[in-house]
N, C-alpha and C positions, 0 to 999 in steps of 0.2 A: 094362389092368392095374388092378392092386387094391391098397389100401393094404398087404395083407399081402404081396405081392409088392415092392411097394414097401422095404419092413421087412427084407426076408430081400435084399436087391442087396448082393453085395459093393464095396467098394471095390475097384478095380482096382490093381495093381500102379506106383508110379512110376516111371517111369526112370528110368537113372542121370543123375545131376549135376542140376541147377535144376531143378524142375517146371515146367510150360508157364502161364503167365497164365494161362488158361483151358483146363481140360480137359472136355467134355462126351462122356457114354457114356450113349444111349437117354435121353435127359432128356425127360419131359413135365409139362407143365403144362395144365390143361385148369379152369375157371371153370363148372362145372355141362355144359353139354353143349354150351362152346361149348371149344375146341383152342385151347392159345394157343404151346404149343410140342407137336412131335409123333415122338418120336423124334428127338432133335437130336444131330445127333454132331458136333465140331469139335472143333481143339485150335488154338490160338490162342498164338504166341509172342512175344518182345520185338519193340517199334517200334511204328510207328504202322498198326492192321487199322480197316477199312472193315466196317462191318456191313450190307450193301443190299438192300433189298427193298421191294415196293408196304408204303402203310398197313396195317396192321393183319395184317401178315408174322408179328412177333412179336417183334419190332425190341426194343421197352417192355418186354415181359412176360423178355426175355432178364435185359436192366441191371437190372431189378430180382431176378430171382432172384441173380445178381453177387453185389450189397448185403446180400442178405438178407433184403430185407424181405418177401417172399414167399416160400413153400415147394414144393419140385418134389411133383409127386405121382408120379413114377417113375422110374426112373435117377440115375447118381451127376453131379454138379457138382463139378470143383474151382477153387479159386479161389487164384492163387499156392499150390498143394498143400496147400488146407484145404477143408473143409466150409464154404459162408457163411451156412447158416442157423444164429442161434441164437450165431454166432461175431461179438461185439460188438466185441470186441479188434479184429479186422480189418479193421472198418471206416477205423481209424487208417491202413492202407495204399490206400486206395481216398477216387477225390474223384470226387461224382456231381454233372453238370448236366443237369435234363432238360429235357423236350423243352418244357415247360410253363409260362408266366407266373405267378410265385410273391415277385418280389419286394415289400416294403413301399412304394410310392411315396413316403410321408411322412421316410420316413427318408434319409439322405444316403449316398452311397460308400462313405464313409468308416465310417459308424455301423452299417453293414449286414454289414462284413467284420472288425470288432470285434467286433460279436454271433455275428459266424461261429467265429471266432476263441474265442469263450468258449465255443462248444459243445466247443471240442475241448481247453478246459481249459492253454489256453497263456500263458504267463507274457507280465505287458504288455508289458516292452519287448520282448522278443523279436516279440511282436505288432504292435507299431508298426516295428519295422522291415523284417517281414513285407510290414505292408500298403502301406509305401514301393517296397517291392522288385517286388511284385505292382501297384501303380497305371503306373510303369515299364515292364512288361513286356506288361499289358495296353492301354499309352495312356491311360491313367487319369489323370493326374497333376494335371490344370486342372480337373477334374471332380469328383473325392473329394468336395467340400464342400458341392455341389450336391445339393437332393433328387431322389432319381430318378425323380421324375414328371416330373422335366423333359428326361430323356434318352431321346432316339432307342432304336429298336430295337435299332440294333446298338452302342452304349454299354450296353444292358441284357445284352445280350449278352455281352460281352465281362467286364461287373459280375461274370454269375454264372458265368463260368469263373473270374472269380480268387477265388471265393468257393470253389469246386471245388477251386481249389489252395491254401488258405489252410492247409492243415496240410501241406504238399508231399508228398502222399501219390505210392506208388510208381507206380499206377493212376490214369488218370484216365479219367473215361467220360460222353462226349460226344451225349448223344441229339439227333437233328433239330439241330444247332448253328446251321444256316445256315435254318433254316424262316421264310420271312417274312420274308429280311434282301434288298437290293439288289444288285444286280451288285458293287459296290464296299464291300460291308462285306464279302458273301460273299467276294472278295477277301484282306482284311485278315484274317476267319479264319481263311481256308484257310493264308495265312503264319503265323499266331500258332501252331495247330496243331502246324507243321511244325517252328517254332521252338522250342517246348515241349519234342519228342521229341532235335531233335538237337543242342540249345546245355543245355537242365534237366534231360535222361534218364528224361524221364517215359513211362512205356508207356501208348500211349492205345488206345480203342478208341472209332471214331466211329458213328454210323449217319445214314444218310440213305436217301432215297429216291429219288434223283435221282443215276443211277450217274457221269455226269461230272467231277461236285463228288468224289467218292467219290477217282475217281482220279487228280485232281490233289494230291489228299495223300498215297498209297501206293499199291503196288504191290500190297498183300496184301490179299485180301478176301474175304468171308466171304457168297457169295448167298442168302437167305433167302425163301421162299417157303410160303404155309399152314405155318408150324412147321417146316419142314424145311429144312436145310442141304444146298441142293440143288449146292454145289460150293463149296470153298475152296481158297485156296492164291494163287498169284503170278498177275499179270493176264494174263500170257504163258501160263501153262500152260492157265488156264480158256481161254483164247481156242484153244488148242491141241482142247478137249473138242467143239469144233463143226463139225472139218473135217468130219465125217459129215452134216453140212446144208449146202443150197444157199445158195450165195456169191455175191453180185451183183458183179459188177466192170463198171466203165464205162471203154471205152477210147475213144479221142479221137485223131482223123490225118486222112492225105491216106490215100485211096483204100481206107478202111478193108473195104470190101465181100469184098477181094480175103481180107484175114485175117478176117475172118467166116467167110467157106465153108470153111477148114482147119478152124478151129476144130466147124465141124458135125460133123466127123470122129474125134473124141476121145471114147474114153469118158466122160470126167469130164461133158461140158455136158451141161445138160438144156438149155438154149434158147439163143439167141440172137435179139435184137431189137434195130431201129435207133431211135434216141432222137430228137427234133426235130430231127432234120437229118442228111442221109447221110455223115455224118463224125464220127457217133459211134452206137456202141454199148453195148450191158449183155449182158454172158456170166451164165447161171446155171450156176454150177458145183455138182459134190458133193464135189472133193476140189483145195482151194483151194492144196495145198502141189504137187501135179501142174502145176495150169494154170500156176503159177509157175516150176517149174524147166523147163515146153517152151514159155513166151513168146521165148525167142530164139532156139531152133532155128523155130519158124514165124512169126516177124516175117523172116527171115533167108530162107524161104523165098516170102517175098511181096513185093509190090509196093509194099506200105504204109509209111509214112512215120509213126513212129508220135509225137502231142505230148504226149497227157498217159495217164495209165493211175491209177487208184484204188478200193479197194470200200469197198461200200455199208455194208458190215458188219463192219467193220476197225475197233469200239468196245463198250465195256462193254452199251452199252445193245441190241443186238443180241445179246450173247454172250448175258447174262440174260432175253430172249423166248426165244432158241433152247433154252434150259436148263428153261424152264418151259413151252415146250410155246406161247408165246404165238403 
């Protein structure tokens, strides 16, 4: 597409009632001849959405066209049912934390979400008891006074989400939030997150790259692959888009051999094979919702005792190989 193409894209029609947080229709962005989004379609509604995809997905170049601070070069954006480039008003409903090391060390908590706070033109008290409210909700409270060179990763962390929220805008937009933090701050995110959306009513949208972390905060997620929005929606339905690819399931018993050879019988298996030890196996299934509703008519028909049963593929990070082809 070409700028004049570009030029002449109607806006599309809204729905009735609310606009969607995010609506995208063929949006691309592209930086000389490299892709940084590519035809991106999604529409994106209240709570808390998961943005997941490898590095350089387009995770960045998304949040930023969000903001504004970058321009599509084809297809329409809308953002809470507005245009965001050029739209400086808007930014007042949207609080951006990225993905990147940006705070002043010299400066303290406290002085760094005051200065935050003066960008956005807010009256002082009101500000000071902002950044009381905000030091409380992010765990801040022994810390404010401290410079933040002397805080851990994930106190920096969590600085520059209440600095995201220092104007309690509607939107909050979380890049990499957990990048380079440890098991147990990554923890204390993933609750602050959570707590955000369902005690403050803030709509957020996160991204990572590490699908597990993704869906311990929501349900709803958006897969992202070279530019493209290769599947959205609830983690049950996307999990639903792969019965057509092979399912490992491992089952576990006494005399397991005997339900093995039924099983060769089905059209669903492509294989079967015993695993270190003749009391367990891996089924390769194609249609995983099948082998599930005839495991008790042929457990029932065998001699097998059966102890444990599980697959291999029964998580986000499986769903998103299979969707990209990995």
């Amino acid at each position: 597409m070409n700028s004049q193409q570009n030029a002449t894209f109607q806006q599309p029609m809204q729905p009735q009632g609310p606009p969607p947080v995010i609506n995208t229709i063929n949006l691309c962005k592209w930086y000389g001849n490299v892709i940084g989004l590519n035809n991106f379609n999604v529409q994106i509604g209240d709570g808390i959405t998961g943005i997941v995809g490898p590095n350089g997905a387009g995770k960045s170049t998304l949040f930023k066209l969000i903001i504004g601070s970058i321009k599509s070069n084809a297809g329409y954006m809308g953002v809470m049912g507005q245009k965001p480039w050029g739209n400086t008003k808007q930014l007042a409903s949207i609080g951006f934390c990225p993905d990147y090391d940006f705070l002043p060390l010299s400066m303290t908590g406290r002085e760094y979400l005051e200065f935050m706070g003066g960008l956005h033109a807010m009256e002082k008290t009101h500000l000071k008891n902002r950044i009381a409210e905000l030091a409380n909700i992010v765990k801040m409270e022994k810390d404010m006074d401290r410079d933040m060179g002397g805080y851990s990763k994930g106190m920096k962390q969590r600085l520059k989400i209440a600095g995201a929220l220092i104007h309690n805008p509607k939107l909050l937009l979380l890049d990499e939030p957990l990048s380079g933090t440890d098991p147990i701050v990554r923890r204390d995110i993933i609750n602050l997150v959570k707590k955000l959306h369902k005690e403050y009513g803030h709509n957020i949208i996160v991204s990572s790259h590490v699908l597990h972390e993704i869906e311990r905060m929501t349900s709803n997620i958006v897969l992202i692959y070279k530019g493209r929005a290769v599947a959205s929606g609830k983690i049950s339905e996307i999990r639903a888009l792969i019965d057509q690819h092979p399912h490992n399931i491992v089952l576990e018993g006494k005399n397991i051999g005997a339900l093995a050879k039924s099983f060769l019988d089905q059209p669903y298996t492509v294989s079967v094979g015993y695993n270190h030890n003749r009391e367990s196996i891996t089924i390769r299934v194609t249609q995983p919702d099948e082998f599930f509703d005839s495991m008790p008519a042929l457990l029932e028909n065998s001699d097998c005792k059966l102890d444990k049963m599980f697959s291999l593929d029964d998580n986000l990070e499986s769903i998103f190989k299979y969707l990209v082809g990995w």
